[in-house]
C-alpha positions as CSV (number, residue, x, y, z in Angstrom):
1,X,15.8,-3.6,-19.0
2,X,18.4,-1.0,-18.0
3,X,15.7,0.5,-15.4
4,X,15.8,-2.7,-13.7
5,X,19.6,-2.7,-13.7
6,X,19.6,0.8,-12.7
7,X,17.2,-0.2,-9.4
8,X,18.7,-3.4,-8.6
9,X,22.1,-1.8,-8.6
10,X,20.8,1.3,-6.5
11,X,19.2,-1.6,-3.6
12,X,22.7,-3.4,-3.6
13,X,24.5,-0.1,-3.2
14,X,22.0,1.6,-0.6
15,X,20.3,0.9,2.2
16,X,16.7,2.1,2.5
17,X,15.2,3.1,5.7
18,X,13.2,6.1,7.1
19,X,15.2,9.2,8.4
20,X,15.7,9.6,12.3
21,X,12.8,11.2,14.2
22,X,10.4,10.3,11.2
23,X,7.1,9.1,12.3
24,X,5.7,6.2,11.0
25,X,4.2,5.9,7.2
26,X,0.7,5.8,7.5
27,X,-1.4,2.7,6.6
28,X,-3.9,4.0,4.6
29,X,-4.1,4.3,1.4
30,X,-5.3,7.8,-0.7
31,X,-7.8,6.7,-3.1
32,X,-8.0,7.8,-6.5
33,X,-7.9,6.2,-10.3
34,X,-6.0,3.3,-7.9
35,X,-4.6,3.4,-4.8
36,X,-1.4,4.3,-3.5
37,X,0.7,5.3,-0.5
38,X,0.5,8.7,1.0
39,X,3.5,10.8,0.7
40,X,7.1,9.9,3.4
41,X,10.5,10.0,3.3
42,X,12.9,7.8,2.9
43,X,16.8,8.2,3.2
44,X,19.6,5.8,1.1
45,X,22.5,5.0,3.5
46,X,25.3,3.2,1.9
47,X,26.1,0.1,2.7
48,X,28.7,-1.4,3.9
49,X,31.3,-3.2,2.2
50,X,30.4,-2.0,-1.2
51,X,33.5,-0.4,-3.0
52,X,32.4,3.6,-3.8
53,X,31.9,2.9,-8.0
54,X,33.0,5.9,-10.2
């Protein structure tokens, strides 16, 4: 429960998106036990109109 709360309130605080200049994530998946992305960046912009908490 208080992961979920901790990740909701990190998506209403911040924006997600991919740094400037980054390429693309790829498509394809690395295969292992399961699959899963390959490795990219991301960057958290805060949003606006969200007061600054603590």
């Amino acid at each position: 429960m208080e992961s979920f709360l901790f990740f909701t309130n990190l998506l209403r605080t911040f924006k997600l998106q991919q740094p400037e200049g980054a390429e693309e994530p790829s498509q394809e998946p690395l295969i292992g036990v399961t699959l899963h992305p390959q490795p990219f960046k991301l960057c958290a912009v805060p949003r606006s109109g969200y007061p600054k908490i603590g």
